[in-house]
C-alpha positions in Angstrom: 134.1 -149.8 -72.1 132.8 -146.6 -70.2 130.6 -147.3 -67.2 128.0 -145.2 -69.1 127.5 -147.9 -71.6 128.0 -150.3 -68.9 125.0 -149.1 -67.2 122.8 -149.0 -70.2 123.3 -152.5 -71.2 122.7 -153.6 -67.9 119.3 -151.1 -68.3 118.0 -152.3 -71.7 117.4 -156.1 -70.9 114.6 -155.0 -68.1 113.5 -152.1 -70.2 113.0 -154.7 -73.4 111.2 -157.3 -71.1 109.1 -154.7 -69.0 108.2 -152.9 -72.0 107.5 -155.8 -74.2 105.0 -157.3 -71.4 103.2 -154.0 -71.2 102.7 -154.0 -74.8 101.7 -157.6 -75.6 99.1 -156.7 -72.6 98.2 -153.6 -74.0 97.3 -155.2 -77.0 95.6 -158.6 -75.9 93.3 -155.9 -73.5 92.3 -153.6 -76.3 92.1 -156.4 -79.0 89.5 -157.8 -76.4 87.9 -155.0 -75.7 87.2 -154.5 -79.2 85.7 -158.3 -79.5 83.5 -157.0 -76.6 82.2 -153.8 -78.3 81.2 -156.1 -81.4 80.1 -159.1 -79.8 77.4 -155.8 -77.4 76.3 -154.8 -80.8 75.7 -158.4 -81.9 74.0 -158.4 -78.6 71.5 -155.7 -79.5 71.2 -157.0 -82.9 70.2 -159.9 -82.2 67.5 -158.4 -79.4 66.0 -156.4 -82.2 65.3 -159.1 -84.8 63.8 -161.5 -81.9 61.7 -158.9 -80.8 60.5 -158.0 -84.1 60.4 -162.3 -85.3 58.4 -162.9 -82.2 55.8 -160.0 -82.4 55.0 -160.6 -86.3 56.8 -157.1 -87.3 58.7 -157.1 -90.3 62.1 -158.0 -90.5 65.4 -155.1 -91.3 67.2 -156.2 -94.9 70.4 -157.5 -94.6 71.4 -155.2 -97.1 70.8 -152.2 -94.8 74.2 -151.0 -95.8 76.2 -151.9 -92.1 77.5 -155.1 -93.5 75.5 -156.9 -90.8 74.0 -160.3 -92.1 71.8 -162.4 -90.5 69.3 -165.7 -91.1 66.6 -167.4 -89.2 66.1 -171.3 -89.3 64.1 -173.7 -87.5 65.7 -176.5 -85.8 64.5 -179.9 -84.2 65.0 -180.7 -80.2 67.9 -182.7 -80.9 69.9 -179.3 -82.3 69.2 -177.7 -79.3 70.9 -180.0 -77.0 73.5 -180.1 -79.3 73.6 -176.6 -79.7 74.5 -173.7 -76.8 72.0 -171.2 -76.2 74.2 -168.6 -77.4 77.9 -169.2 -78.7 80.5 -166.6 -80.3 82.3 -167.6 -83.5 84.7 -166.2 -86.1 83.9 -167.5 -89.2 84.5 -166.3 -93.1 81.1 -165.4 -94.5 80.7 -163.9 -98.4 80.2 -160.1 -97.9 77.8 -158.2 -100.8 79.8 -155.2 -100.5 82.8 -156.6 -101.1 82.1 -159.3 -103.5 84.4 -161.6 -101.6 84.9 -163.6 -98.2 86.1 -161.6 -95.1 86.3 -162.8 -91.5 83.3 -161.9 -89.2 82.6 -162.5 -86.1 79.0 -164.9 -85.6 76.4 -164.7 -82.8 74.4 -168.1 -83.1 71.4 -167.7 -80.6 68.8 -170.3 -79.7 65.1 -169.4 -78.8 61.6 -170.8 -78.7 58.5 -169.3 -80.8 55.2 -168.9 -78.7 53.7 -172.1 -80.9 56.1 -174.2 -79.2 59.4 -174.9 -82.1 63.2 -174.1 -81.9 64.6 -171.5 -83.8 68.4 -171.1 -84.3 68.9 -167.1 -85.3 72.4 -166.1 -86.5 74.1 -163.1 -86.9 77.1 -161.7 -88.8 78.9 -158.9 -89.0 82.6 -158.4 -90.4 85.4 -157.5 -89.0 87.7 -156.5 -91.5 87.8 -153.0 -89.6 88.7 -154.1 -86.6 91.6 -156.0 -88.1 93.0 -152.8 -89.5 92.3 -151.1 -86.5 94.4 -153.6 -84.6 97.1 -153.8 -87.0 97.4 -149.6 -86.9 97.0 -150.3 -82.7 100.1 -152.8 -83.1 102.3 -150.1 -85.6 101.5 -147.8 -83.0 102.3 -149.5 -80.0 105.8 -150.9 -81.0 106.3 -147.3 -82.4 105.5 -146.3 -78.8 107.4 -148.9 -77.2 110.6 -147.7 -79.4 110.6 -144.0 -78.6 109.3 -144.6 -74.8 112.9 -146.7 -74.6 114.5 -143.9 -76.4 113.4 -141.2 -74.1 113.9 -143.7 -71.2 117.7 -144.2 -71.8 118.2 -140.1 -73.2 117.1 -139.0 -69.5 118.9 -142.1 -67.8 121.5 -140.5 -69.6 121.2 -137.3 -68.7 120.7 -138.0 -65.1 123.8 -140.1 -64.9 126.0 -138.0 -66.6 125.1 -135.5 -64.7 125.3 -136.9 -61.0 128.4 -139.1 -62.0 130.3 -136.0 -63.3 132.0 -135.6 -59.9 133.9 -139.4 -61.0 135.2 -137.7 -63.7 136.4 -134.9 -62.4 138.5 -136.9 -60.2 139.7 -138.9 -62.9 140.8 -135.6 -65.0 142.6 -134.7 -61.8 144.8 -137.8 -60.9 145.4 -137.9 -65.0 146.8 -134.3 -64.7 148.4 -135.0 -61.3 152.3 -134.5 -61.6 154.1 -136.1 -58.7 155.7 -132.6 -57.3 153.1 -130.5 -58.8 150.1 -131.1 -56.3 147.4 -128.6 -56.9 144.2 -128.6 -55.2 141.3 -130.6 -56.0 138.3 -128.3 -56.8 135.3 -131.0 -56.9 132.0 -129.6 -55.3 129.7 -132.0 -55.5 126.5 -133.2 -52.4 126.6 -136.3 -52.7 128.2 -137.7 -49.6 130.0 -141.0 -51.5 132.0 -138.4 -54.1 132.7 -136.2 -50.5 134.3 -138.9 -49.2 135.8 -140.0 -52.7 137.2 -136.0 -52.9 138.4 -136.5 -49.3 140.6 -139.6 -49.8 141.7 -138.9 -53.2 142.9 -135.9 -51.6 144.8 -137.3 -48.5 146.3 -139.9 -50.8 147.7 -137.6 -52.8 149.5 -135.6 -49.6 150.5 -138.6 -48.5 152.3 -139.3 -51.9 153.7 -135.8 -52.0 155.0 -136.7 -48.1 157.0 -139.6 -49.9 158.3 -138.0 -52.1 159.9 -135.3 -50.7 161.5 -137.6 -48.0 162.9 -139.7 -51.4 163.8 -136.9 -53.0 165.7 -135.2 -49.9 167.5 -138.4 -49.4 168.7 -138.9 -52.8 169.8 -135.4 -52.9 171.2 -135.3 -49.3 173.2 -138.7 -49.6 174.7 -137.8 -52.8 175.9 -134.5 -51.7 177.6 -136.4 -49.1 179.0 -138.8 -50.4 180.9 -136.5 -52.9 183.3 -135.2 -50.4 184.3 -138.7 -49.1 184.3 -140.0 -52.7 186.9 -136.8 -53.8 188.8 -137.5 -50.4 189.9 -140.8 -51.5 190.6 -139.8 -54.7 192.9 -137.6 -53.8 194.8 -139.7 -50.8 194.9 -142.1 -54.2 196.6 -140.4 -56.3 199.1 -138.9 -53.9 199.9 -142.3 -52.5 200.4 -143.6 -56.5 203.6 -140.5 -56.5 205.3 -142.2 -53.8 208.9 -143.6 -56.1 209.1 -146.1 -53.2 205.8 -148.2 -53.7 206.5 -151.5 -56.1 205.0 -152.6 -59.4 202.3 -154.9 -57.6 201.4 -151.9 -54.9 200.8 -149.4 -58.3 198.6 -151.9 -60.1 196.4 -152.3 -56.6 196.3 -148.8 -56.1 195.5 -148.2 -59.8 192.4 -150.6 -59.6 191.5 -148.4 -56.5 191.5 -145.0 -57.7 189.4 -146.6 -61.1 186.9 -148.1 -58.7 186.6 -144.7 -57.0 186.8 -142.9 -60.2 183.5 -145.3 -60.8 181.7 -144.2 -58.0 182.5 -140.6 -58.5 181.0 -141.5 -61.8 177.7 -143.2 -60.5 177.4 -140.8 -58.1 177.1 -137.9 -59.9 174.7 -139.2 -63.2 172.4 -140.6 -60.0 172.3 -137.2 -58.1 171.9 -135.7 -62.4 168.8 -138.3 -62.6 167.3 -137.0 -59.5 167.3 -133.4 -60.4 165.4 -134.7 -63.4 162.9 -136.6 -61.5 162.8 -133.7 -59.1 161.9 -131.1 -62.3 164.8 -128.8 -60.7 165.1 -128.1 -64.5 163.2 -125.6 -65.1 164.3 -122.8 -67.4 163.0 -123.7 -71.2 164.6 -122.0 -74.1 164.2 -122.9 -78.0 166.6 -125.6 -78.4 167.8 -126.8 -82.1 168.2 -130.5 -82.3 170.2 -130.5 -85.3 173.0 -128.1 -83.7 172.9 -130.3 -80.2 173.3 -133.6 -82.6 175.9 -131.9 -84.6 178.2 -130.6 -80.9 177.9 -134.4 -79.5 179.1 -136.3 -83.0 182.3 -134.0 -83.0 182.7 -134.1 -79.0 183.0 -138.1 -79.5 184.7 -138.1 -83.0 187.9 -139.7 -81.6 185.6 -142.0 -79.2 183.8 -143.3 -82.4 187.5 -143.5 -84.7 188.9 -145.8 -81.6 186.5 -148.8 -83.2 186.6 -147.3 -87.0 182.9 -146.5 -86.6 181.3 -144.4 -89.0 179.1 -142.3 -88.6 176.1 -140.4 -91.0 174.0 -137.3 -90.3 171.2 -137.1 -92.8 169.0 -133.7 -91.7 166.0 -133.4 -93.5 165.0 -130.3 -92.1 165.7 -128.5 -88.4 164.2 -129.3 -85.2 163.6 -126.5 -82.9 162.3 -127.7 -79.5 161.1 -125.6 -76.6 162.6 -127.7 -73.5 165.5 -127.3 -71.3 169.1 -126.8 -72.6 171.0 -128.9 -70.4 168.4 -131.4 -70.3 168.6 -132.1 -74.4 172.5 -132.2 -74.7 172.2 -134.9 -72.1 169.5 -136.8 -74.0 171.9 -136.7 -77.6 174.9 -137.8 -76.3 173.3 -140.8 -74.2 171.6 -142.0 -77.4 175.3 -141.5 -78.9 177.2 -143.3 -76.4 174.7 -145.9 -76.2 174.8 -146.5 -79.7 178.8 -146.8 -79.7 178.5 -149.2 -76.7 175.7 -151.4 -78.5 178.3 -151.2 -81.7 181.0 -153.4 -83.7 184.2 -151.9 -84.5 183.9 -150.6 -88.3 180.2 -150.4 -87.4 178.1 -147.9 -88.8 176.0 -144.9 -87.5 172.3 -143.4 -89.2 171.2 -140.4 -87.4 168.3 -138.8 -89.2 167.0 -135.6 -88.1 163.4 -134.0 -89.1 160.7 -131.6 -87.7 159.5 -132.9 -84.3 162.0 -136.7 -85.2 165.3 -137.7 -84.0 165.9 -140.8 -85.4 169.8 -143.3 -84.1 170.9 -146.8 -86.0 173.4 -148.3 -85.3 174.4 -151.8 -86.8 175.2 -154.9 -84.4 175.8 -158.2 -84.7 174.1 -159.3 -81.6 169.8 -159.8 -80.9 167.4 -157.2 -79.8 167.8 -155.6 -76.4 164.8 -156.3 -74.3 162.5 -154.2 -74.2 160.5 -154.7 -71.2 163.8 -153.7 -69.1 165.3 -151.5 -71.4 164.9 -148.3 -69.8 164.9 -149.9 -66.2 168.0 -148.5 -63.7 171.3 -150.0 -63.8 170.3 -152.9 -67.1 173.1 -153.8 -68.8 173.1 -156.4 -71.7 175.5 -159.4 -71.2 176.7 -157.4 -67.7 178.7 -154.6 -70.1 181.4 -153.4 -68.2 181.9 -149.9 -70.3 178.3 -148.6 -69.1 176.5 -148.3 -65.4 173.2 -149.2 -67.0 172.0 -145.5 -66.4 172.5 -144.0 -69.3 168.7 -144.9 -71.3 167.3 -144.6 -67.6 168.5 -140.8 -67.8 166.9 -140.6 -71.7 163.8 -142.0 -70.4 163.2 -139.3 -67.9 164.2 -136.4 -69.9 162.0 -137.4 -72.5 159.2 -137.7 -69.7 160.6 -134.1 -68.2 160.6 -132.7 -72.0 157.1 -133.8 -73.0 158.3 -135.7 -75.6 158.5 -139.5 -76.6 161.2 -142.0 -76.9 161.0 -145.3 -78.7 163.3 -148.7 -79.5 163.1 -150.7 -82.3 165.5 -153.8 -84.1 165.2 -154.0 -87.6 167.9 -155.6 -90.1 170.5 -156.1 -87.3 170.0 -151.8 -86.5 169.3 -151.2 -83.0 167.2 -148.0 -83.7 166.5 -145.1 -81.1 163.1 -142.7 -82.2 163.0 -139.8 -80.1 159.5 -137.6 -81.8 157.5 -134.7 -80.2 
C-alpha cells in the first residue's frame, strides 16, 4: 500500500469525526434558532391578543390566513398553580387549511383580567415549514459535509504529492541504479530532511561503487595470477608423466594431479568469465539469432549427447533475433545444454523449443525437482555431481541479468524445464 493512501486513511477518521460534530452542532444550533424565531412570534402573538382581550377591542380571526390558531378560556385558582405562567409545547392540532393534523408548536400563557379571574390564553401555529426547512438544512449539510471532505483530501493530496515528490525521485533513482553505472543524483528539493536524504543516498551509493571496484579488481587481479602458476604446473605435469622411468603407481598419482590442475585451470577461468559478466566488460551488442546459436551448440555436443544415447529434438516455431552480446548468448545455450545432459539419463530425451522472444530446454530425469531457492546460487550441485563445478546456471543467471532478459525453472512430468523469454 502507497504511503499516499496510508496517509489518507489515517486522515479520514478525524476528518469523519470532526466534520460529523460540526454538523450535528450546526444543525441542533439552527434547528434551535428556528424554535426561537417561532416561539418570538408566539411571543408577539400572544402580546397582541392580551392587549386587545384586556382593553375590550375586538379579537383577530383565527382564520386570518397565517395558520395561527388560538383560544381563550377561563380557569379556576387551582389551574393556575397547576399550571406555569407560560410553558412551550409541541403538540398536533387540526389545521383548516389543510384539512388534517400537523405538528405545531403551543404557547400556553396564564394571566388575570382586571375583575379579578384566571385566564389560560393559547396559541398555535404549525410547523410543518420548519420541518421541511430543516429536512432541506440536513440534505444540505451532509451534502456539505461530503464535498468539504472531498476538497479536503483532493488538496491534502495535492500538497503531499507535491512536497513528497523528492521521496520518489529517490526511489526512481536507486530502482534505476546499476551497480557500475553510478550517475548522479539530480534531486533539488528545500526541504532540509530530503537534503539530507539526497546527501546519504548519495554517499551510500559511492561507498558501494568503492566496494565494488576493490571486488571487482581482486577477482580480476587474482585470477590473472593465478593462471600462470596454474599453466606452470601443468606443464612440469605433463613433462614429468614422459619420463619411461616413473612406475605404474607414480603415473596414476601424477595423472590425478594434472586432472586436479586441469580442474582448477577449469574453475579458474569460468570464475574470471563470471566476473567480466558482473563487471558489464561485455559491451558490444549485435543482433543475435537464437535459433542459429541453439542449432551451433546441439552439433558442437552431438558426440557428448550420443556418449549416453540421448536424443535430442529442435522444434523452431519461428526465429528469435535478440539484440545482446554475441559471446554472451553462446555461453548462455550451451550451459542450458550441458546442464540438461548433466541433469539427464542415458537414452534420455531432449525438447528444445524455440519462438519469438522464448527459448524453451526439457530434458527427462528420473530424479525430483532441483531446488529452486539455490538453483542459481555459486558452486550448487545436486547430490555433490562430480561432472559439474556448480557454476554453470550461476553464469546463465547473470547473462540473462546482463542481457535484459529472463530465465526461469520449472519440473513438470519428470522434465526439468529451462524458459529463457525476453
Amino acid at each position: 500500500m502507497k504511503l499516499i493512501t496510508h496517509a489518507i486513511r489515517s486522515l479520514i477518521i478525524p476528518l469523519l469525526l470532526v466534520l460529523g460534530v460540526w454538523s450535528i452542532a450546526f444543525y441542533l444550533i439552527l434547528s434551535d434558532e428556528l424554535i426561537d424565531e417561532i416561539d418570538d412570534q408566539l411571543e408577539i402573538y400572544t402580546e397582541r391578543i392580551m392587549r386587545q382581550w384586556l382593553s375590550g377591542e375586538a379579537l383577530p380571526d383565527s382564520a386570518d390566513g397565517s395558520n395561527n390558531t388560538y383560544y381563550i378560556r377561563q380557569i379556576t385558582p387551582d389551574e393556575v398553580a397547576m399550571n406555569k405562567s407560560v410553558e412551550y409545547t409541541f403538540e398536533n392540532v387540526y389545521i383548516h387549511s389543510r384539512l388534517e393534523e400537523e405538528p405545531a408548536r403551543v404557547m400556553h400563557t396564564i394571566f388575570k383580567h382586571h375583575d379579578g379571574t384566571f385566564w389560560k390564553l393559547t396559541v398555535m401555529t404549525p410547523v410543518y415549514e420548519r420541518n421541511e426547512v430543516i429536512s432541506t438544512i440536513l440534505i444540505a449539510t451532509l451534502i456539505l459535509l461530503i464535498v468539504m471532505l472531498l476538497v479536503i483530501i483532493g488538496i491534502f493530496t495535492l500538497v503531499f504529492v507535491r512536497y513528497t515528490r523528492p521521496i520518489y525521485k529517490v526511489l526512481h533513482y536507486l530502482d534505476s541504479y546499476t551497480i557500475g553505472k553510478p550517475q548522479p543524483l539530480d534531486n533539488k528539493t528545500n526541504v532540509t530532511e530530503f537534503q539530507q536524504l539526497n546527501e546519504s543516498v548519495s554517499s551510500c551509493i559511492h561507498r558501494i561503487e568503492k566496494v565494488y571496484e576493490r571486488e571487482r579488481r581482486f577477482i580480476g587481479d587474482a585470477s590473472h595470477e593465478l593462471q600462470t602458476p596454474l599453466a606452470v604446473c601443468q606443464n612440469r605435469i605433463e613433462l614429468m608423466m614422459t619420463d619411461d622411468t616413473l612406475t605404474e603407481q607414480q603415473m596414476v598419482e601424477l595423472s590425478k594431479m594434472l586432472q586436479t590442475v586441469n580442474e582448477l585451470i577449469r574453475l579458474n577461468k569460468t570464475l574470471l568469465f563470471l566476473s567480466k559478466i558482473e563487471n558489464n566488460q561485455y559491451i558490444e551488442l549485435t543482433n543475435v539469432d537464437i535459433n542459429t546459436k541453439v542449432r551451433y551448440s546441439i552439433e558442437m555436443l552431438s558426440e557428448v549427447y550420443e556418449s549416453k544415447n540421448i536424443t535430442i529434438h529442435l522444434y523452431e516455431q519461428s526465429q528469435w533475433i535478440l539484440q545482446a552480446n554475441e559471446e554472451l548468448i553462446a555461453s548462455l545455450v550451451s550451459n542450458l545444454l550441458r546442464n540438461a545432459y548433466t541433469h539427464s539419463q542415458p537414452h534420455a530425451t531432449i525438447d528444445i523449443y524455440i519462438k519469438e522472444g522464448v527459448l524453451c530446454i526439457a530434458n527427462t530425469s528420473e530424479g525430483e525437482s532441483l531446488d529452486t531457492t539455490r538453483l542459481f546460487d555459486r558452486f550448487y550441485r545436486k547430490h555433490g555431481k562430480k561432472n559439474s563445478n556448480g557454476l554453470g546456471l550461476s553464469i546463465v543467471k547473470a547473462i540473462c541479468e546482463a542481457s535484459h532478459i529472463k530465465v526461469n525453472y520449472s519440473f513438470k512430468q519428470s522434465k526439468h524445464i529451462f524458459t529463457v523469454s525476453r
